[in-house]
C-alpha positions as CSV (number, residue, x, y, z in Angstrom):
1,X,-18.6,26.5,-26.7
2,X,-18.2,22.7,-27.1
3,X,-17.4,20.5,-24.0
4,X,-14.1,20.0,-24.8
5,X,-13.3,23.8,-25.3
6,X,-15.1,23.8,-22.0
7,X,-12.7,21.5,-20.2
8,X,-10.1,22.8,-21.8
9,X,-10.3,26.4,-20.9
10,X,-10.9,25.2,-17.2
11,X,-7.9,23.3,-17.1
12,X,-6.1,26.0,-19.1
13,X,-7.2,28.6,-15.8
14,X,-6.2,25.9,-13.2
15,X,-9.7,25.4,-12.3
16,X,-11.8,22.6,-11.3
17,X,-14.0,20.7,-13.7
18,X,-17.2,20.7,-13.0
19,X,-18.9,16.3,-12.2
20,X,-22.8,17.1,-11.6
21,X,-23.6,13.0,-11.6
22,X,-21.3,10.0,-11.9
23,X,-20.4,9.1,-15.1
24,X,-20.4,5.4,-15.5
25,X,-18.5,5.3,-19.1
26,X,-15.5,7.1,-17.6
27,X,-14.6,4.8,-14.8
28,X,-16.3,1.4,-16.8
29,X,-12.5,-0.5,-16.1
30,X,-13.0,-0.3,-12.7
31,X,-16.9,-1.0,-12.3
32,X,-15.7,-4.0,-14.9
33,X,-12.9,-5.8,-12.6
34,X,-15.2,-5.1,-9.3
35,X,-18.2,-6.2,-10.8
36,X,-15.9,-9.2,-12.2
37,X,-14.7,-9.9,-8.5
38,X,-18.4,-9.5,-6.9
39,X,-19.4,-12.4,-9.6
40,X,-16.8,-14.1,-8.4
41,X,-17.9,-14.5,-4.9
42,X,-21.4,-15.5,-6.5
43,X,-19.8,-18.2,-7.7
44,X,-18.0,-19.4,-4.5
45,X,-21.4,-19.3,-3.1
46,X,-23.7,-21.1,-5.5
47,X,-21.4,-23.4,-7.7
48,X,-20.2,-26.6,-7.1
49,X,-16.2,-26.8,-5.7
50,X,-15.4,-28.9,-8.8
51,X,-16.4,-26.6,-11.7
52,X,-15.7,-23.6,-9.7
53,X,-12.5,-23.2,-11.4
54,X,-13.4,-23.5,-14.9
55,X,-16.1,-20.5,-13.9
56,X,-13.5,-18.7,-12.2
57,X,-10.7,-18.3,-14.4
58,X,-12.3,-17.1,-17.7
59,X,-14.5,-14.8,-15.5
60,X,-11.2,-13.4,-14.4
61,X,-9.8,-13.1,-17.9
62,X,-12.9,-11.2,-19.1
63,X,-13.0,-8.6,-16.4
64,X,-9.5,-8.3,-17.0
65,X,-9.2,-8.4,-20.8
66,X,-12.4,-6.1,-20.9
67,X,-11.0,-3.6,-18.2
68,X,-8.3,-2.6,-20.7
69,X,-10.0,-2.6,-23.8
70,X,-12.2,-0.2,-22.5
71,X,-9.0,1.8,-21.2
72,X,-7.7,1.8,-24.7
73,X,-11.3,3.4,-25.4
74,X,-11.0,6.2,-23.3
75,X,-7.4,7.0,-24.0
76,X,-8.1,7.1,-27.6
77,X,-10.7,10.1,-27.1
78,X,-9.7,13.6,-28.0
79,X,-9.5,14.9,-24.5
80,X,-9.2,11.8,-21.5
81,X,-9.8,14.6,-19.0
82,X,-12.9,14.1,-16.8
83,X,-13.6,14.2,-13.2
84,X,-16.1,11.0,-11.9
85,X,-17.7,9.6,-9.5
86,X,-19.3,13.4,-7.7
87,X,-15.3,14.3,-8.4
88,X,-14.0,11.3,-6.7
89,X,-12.2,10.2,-9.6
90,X,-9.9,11.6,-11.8
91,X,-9.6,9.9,-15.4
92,X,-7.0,11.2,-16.9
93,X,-3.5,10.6,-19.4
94,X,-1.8,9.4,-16.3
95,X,-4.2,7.4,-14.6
96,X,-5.5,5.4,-18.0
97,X,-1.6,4.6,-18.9
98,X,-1.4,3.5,-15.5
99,X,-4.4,1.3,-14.8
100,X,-3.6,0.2,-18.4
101,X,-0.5,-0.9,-17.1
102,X,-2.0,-3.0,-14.0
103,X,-4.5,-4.7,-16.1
104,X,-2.0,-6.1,-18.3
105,X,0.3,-7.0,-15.6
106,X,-2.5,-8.6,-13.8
107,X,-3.4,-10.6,-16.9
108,X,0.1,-12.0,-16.9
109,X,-0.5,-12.4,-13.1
110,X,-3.3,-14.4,-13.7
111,X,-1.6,-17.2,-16.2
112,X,0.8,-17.8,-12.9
113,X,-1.7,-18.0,-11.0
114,X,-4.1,-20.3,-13.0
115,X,-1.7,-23.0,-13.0
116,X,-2.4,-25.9,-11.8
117,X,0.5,-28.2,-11.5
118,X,1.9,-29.9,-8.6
119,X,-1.1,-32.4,-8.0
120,X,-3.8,-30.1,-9.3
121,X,-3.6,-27.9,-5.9
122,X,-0.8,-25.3,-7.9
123,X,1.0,-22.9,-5.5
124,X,-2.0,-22.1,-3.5
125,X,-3.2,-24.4,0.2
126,X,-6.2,-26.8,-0.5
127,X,-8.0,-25.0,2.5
128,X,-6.6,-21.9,4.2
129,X,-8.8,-22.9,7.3
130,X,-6.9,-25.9,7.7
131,X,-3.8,-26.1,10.4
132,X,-0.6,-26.3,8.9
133,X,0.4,-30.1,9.3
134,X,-3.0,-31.2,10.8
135,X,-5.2,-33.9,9.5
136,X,-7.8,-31.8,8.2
137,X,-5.1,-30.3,5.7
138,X,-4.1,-33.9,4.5
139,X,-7.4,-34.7,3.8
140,X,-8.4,-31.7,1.7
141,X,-4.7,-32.2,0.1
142,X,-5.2,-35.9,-0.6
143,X,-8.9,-35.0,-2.1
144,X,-7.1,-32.3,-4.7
145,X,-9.1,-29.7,-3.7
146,X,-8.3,-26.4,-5.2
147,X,-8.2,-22.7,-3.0
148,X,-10.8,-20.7,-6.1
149,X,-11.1,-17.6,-3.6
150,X,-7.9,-16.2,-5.0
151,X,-9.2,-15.1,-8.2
152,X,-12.4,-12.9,-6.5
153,X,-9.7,-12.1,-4.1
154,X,-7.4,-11.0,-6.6
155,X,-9.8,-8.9,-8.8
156,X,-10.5,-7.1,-5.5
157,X,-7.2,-6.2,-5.2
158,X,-6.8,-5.0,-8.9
159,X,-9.6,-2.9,-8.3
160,X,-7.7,-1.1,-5.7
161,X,-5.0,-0.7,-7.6
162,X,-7.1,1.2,-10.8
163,X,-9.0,3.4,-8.2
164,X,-5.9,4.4,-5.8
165,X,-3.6,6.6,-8.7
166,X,-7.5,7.7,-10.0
167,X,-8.4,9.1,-6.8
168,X,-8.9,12.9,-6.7
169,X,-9.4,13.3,-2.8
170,X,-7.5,11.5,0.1
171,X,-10.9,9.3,1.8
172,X,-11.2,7.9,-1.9
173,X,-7.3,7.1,-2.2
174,X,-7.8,5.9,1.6
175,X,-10.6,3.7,0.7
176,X,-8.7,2.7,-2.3
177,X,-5.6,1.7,0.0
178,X,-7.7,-0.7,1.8
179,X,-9.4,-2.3,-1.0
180,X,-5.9,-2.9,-2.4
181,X,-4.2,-4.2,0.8
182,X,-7.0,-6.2,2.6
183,X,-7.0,-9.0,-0.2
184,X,-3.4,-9.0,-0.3
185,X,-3.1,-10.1,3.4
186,X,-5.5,-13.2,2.8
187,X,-3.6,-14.0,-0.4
188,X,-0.2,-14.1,1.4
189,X,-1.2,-16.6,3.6
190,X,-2.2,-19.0,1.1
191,X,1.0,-20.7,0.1
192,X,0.4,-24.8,-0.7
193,X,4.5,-25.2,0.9
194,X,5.6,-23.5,3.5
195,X,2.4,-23.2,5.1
196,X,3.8,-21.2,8.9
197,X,6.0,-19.0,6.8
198,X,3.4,-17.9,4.8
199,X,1.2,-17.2,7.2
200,X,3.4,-14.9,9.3
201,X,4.2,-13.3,5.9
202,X,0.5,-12.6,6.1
203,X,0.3,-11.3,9.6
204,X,3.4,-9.3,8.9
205,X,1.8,-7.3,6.0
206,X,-1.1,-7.3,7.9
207,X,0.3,-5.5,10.7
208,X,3.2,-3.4,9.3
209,X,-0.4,-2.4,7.1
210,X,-2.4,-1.4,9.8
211,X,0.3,1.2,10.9
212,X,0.6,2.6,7.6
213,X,-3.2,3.3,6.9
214,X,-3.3,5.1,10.5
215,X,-0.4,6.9,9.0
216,X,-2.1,8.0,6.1
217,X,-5.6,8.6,7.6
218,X,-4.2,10.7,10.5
219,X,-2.1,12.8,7.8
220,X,-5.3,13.0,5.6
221,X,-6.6,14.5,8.9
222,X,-4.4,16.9,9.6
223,X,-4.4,18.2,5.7
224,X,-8.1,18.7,6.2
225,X,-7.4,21.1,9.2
226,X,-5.1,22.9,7.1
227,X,-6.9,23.2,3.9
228,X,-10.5,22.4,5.0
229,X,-11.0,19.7,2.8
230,X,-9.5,16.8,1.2
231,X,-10.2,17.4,-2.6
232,X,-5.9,17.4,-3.9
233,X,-7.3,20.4,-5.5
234,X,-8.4,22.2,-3.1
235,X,-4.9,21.3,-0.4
236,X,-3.1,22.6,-3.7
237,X,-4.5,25.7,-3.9
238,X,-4.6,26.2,0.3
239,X,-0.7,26.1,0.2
240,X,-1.1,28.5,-3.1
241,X,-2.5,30.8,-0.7
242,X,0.0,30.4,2.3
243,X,-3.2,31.1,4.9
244,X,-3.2,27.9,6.9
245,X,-1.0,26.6,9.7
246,X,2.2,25.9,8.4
247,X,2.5,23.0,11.0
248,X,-0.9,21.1,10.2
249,X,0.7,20.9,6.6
250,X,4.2,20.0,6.9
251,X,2.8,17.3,9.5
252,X,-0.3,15.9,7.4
253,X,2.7,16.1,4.3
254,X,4.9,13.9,6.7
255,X,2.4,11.2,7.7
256,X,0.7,10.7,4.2
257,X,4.4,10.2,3.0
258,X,4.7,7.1,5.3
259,X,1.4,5.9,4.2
260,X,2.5,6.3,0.6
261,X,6.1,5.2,1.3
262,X,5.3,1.9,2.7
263,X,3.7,0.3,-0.2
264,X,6.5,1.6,-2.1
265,X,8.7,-0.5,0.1
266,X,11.0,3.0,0.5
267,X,13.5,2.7,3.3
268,X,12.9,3.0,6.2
269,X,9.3,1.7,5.3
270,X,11.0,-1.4,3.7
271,X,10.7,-3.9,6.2
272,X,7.3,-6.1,5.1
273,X,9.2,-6.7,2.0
274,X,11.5,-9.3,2.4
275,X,9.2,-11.6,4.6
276,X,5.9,-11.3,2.7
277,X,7.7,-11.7,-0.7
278,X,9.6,-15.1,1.1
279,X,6.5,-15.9,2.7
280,X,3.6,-15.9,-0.1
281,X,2.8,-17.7,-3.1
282,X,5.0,-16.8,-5.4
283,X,2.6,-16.1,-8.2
284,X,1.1,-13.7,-5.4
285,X,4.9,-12.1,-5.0
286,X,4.5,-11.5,-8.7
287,X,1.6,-9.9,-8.6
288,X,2.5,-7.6,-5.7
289,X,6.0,-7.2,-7.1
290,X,4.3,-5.4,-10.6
291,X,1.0,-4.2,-9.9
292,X,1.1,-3.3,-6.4
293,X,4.4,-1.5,-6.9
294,X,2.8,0.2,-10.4
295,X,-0.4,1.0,-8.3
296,X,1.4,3.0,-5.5
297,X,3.6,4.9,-7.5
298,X,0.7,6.0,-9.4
299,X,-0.7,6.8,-6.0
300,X,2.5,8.6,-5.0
301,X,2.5,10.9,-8.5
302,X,-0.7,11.9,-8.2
303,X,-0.7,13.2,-4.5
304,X,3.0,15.2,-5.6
305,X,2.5,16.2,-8.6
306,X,-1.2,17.5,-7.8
307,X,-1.5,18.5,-4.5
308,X,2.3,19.2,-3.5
309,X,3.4,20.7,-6.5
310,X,3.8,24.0,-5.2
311,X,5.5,22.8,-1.9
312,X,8.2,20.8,-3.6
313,X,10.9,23.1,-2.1
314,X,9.8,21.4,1.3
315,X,9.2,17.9,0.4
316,X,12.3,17.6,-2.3
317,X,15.2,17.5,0.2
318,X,12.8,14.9,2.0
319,X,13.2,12.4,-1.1
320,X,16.1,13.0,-1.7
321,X,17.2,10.9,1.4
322,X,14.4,8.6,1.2
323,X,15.5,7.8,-2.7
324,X,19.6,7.8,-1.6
325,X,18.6,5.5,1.4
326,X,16.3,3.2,-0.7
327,X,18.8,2.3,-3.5
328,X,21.8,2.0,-1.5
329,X,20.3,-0.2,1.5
330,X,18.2,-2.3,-1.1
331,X,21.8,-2.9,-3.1
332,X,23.7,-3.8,-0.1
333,X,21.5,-5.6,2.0
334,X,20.9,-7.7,-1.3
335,X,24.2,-8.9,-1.1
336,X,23.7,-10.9,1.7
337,X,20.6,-12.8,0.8
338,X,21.0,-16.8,0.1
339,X,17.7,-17.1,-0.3
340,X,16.2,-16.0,-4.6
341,X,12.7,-14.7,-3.1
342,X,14.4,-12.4,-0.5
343,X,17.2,-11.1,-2.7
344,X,14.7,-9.9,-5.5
345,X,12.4,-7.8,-2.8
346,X,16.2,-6.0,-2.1
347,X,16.5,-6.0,-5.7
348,X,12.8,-4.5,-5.7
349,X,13.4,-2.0,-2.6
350,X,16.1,-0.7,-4.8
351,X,14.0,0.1,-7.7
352,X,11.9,1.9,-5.9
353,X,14.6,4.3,-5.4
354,X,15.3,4.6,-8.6
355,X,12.1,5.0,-9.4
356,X,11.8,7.8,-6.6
357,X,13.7,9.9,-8.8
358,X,10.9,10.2,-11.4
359,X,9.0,11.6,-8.4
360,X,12.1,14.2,-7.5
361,X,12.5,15.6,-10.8
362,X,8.9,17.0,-10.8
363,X,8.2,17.2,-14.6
364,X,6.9,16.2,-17.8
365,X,9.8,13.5,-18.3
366,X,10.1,12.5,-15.0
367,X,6.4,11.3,-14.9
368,X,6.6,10.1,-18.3
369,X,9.7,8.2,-17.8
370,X,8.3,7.4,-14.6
371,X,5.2,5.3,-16.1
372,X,7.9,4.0,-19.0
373,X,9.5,2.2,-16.2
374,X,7.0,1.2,-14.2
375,X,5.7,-1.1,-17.0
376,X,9.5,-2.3,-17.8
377,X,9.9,-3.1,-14.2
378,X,6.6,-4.9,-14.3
379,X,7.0,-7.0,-17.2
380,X,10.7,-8.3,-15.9
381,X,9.7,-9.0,-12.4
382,X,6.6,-11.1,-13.7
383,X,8.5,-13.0,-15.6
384,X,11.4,-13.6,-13.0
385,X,9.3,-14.9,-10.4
386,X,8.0,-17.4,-13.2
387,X,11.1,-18.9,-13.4
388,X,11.0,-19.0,-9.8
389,X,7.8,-21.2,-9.7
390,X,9.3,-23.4,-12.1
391,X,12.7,-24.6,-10.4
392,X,11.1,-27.1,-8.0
393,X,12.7,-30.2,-5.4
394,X,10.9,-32.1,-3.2
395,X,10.2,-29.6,-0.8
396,X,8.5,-27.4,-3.3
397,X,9.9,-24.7,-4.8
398,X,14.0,-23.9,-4.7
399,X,14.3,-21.5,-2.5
400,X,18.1,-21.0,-1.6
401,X,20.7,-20.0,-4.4
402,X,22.5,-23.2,-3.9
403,X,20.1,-25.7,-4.8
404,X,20.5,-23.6,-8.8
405,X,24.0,-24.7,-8.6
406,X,24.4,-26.1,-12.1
407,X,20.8,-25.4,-13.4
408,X,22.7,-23.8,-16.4
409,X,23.8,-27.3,-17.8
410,X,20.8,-29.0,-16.0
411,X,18.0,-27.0,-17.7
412,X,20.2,-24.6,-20.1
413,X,17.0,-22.4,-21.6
414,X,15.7,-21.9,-18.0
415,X,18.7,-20.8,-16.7
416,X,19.6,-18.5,-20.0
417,X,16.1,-16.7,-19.6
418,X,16.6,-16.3,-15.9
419,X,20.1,-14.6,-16.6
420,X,18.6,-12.1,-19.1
421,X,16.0,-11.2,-16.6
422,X,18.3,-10.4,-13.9
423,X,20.4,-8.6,-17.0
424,X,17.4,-6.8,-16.9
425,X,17.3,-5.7,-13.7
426,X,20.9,-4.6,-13.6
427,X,20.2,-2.4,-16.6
428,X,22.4,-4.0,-19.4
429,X,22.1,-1.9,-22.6
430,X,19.8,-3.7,-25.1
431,X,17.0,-4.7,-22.4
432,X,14.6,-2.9,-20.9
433,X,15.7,-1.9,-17.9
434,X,18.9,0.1,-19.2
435,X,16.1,2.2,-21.1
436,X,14.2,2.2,-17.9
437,X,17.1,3.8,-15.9
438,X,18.3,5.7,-18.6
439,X,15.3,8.1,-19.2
440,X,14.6,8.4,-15.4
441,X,18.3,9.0,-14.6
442,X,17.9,11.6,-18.2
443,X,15.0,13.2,-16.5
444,X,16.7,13.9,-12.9
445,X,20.1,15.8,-13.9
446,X,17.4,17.7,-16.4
447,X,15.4,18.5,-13.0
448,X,19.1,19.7,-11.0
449,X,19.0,16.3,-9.4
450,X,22.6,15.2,-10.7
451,X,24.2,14.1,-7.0
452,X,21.3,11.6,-6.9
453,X,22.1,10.0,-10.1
454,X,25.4,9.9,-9.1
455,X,24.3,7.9,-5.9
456,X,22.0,5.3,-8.8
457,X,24.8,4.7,-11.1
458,X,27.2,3.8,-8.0
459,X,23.7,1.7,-6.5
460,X,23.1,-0.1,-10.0
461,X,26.9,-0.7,-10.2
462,X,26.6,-2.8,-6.8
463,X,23.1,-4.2,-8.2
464,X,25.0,-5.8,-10.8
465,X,27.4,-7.6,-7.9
466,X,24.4,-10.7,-6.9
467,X,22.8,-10.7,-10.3
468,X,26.1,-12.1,-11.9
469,X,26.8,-14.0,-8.6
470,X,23.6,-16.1,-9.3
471,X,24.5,-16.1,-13.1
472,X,27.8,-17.7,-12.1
473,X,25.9,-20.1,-9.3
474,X,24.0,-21.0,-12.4
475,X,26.3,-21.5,-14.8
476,X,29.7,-22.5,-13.5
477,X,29.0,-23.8,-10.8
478,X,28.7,-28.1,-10.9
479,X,24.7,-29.5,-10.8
480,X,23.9,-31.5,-7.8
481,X,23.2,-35.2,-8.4
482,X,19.9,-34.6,-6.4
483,X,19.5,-31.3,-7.2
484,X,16.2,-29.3,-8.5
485,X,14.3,-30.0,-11.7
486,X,12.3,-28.0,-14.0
487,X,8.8,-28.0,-14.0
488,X,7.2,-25.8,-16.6
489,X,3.0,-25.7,-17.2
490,X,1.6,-24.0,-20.4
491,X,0.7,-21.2,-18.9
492,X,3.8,-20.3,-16.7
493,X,5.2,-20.7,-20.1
494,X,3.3,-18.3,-21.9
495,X,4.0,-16.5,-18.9
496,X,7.5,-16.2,-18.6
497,X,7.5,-15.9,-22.3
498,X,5.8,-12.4,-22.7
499,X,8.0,-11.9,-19.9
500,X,11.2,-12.4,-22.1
501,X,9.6,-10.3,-25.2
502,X,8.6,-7.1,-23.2
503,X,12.3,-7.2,-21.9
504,X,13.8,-7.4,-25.1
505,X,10.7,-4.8,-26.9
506,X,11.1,-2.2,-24.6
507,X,15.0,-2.2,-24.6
508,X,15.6,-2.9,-28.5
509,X,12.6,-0.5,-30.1
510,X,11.3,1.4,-27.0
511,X,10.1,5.2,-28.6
512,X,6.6,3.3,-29.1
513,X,6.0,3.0,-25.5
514,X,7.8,5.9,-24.3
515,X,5.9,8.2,-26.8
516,X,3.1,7.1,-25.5
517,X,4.1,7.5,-22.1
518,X,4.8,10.9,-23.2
519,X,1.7,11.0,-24.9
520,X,-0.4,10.7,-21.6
521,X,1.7,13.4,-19.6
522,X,0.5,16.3,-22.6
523,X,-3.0,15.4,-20.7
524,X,-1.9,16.4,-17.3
525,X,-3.2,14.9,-14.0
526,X,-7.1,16.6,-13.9
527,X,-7.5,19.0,-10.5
């Protein structure tokens, strides 16, 4: 019998599949973007500060670039299914569409955060070692230095990402938590403006992120006393057997869920979100607001719909409030925001219950449409925070919804693309996010979940309220005479531009994309 029969008859019996050595050619992405980010801090150490970022950036792009042609590699393979790493690892239709998904999001991260406008320094602090205010900071300002640890920092942080919806056992998607989160905290505290509230955006994370990862790690724990190890496979087929202590496992299923909900930014767990996406830079708030979110939900799908499959009776009721309590607190509280930066993490904590629904219907679709809009979501957010960067007085960026008073007849194209993204977000037939909503919202009545759509369409409907409030600021509202102006590099153009064309892609001629979201789901998650 061939290999494939072999893996396929395995997976056919609910087995495990065999991994007698690493195999390097399965999880190549990963070792790409890490070995990408460990070159990186080679070159902070050896190369002079001027050419550091004309090393940097194309070193970046490469890992990047290469990370997902050699995804497109291994999803074009007969049979994706493998096990790597000693088991570690699962590689997989899911995972690949998935860290296919952060890779190109973190390539479009990457033109944002190239830039280098605003007196060379870009969005980023000439020296995060340097007081806020003090002399030392002017200096290093006034000399144009430029902050080149984000990019090693940042392909640490995509490395996390890849490995956390990959991992197979709970120590790995621990490990892969941290890996993910630890850069994150540095980057946040980076901003060139704004330099105190971006460092307690960075403390904030950093705390509300300590909690979690106890969270998760004492709930990994108590799943090991329950099932006796930590392989998802092996918890799966534990509750299968119904021979452990019922408490240890509703306990260890209630802790990793905080763990898990947190960097979902699911209410009650919502509470970094806000501050750290004020607070940071905000081609940093881009990259969390895509990737990060993409990267825990394919942490989140994997841990359900592997190891909790069979105890969805228990944990279904439990999402349901979570998901009712995410999409109507992130509408509502959104309301109230003045400020763009805070009012798009609402917009984002109530996304996240909509995408929780994906998660509730436990299926084929719901995974599928799942993954379709996670990359929708990704693409639009990217490209909103663009514009963001972009609309600029002399405090830096514009930050409160009146200074775009007028910006439609200041800057008419800006404004126009801005309006379509947050058209976008409120699901408007024609752009991607109507298709987004519309296949998850398909594939929860289809999983007996109707009440909760219910609950969306009535969230989306108040969504809709401060997306055309700041269209209306925009538009009919009259300029200030000192108001903001628009300053646009190449690369927050090209940017914001791929932005505009996934929007309009995925909601005019979406089947490509969602075929091949349903594509990866015939290759279920590997066990």
């Amino acid at each position: 019998m061939s290999t494939t029969s072999q893996v396929s008859a395995v997976l056919a019996q609910g087995g495990d599949i065999p991994a007698p050595h690493i195999e390097y050619g399965q999880i190549a992405p990963l070792l790409l973007v890490l070995g990408a980010a460990v070159v990186g801090v080679l070159v902070e150490a050896f190369v002079g500060r001027t050419a550091r970022y004309y090393a940097q950036v194309p070193l970046a792009f490469l890992g990047l670039a290469g990370g997902f042609g050699w995804t497109i590699a291994l999803a074009w393979r007969d049979n994706p299914h493998h096990v790597a790493a000693e088991g570690a690892l699962g590689v997989d239709g899911p995972t690949l569409f998935i860290q296919g998904t952060i890779l190109v999001l973190a390539l479009v991260s990457l033109l944002l955060i190239a830039e280098r406008g605003d007196k060379v320094g870009g969005h980023f602090a000439a020296q995060a070692s340097a007081l806020p205010g003090s002399e030392a900071e002017q200096r290093t300002t006034e000399a144009g230095f430029t902050q080149t640890e984000v990019f090693p920092l940042m392909m640490f942080a995509v490395g996390g990402m890849m490995m956390f919806p990959a991992a197979n056992d709970l120590l790995t998607m621990f490990v892969a938590l941290e890996v993910m989160s630890l850069p994150l905290y540095l980057l946040c505290g980076l901003a060139r403006r704004r330099r105190l509230l971006s460092q307690e955006a960075a403390v904030k994370y950093f705390l509300l992120g300590a909690f979690s990862s106890a969270f998760f790690l004492y709930g990994a724990a108590l799943l090991y006393g329950y099932a006796g190890s930590v392989r998802l496979s092996d918890i799966s087929a534990q509750i299968g057997k119904d021979a452990g202590s019922e408490t240890l496992l509703l306990a260890g299923v209630a802790l990793l869920t905080v763990g898990l909900l947190f960097k979902l930014g699911g209410v009650p767990f919502h509470m970094w979100k806000p501050d750290v996406y004020q607070g940071a830079p905000t081609p940093i708030t881009a990259l969390m607001a895509s990737c990060t979110v993409v990267a825990a939900f394919g942490g989140i799908l994997r841990v359900y719909y592997v190891a909790f499959e069979t105890l969805k009776w228990d944990w279904r009721p439990l999402m349901w409030g979570v998901a009712i309590l995410t999409m109507v607190a992130g509408s509502i509280i959104a309301i109230t925001q003045s400020d763009i930066k805070r009012m798009l993490a609402y917009s984002s904590i109530a996304h996240a219950g909509f995408l929780l629904m994906g998660v509730i219907a436990s299926s084929a679709d719901g995974l599928s449409s799942t993954m379709f809009y996670l990359v929708a979501y990704g693409f639009t957010s990217i490209g909103a925070f663009a514009v963001v960067t972009m609309v600029r007085d002399a405090g830096g960026e514009a930050g409160h919804l009146s200074r775009w008073a007028g910006l439609g007849k200041r800057s008419p194209v800006v404004a126009g693309v801005f309006a379509f993204f947050l058209l976008g977000f409120a699901g408007i037939p024609l752009t991607s996010g109507f298709t987004g909503k519309f296949a998850v919202f398909k594939a929860a009545v289809e999983g007996g979940a109707t009440p909760l759509v219910i609950v969306a369409v009535i969230s989306s409907a108040v969504a809709a309220f401060f997306y055309v409030r700041v269209i209306v600021v925009m538009f009919f509202s009259e300029p200030d005479a000192e108001g903001p102006v628009v300053v646009a590099g190449p690369a927050t153009a090209v940017a914001v531009a791929l932005g505009v064309t996934a929007t309009v892609v995925l909601g005019v001629i979406p089947q490509p994309v969602l075929d091949l979201a349903g594509q990866a789901t015939t290759h279920m998650f590997v066990r």
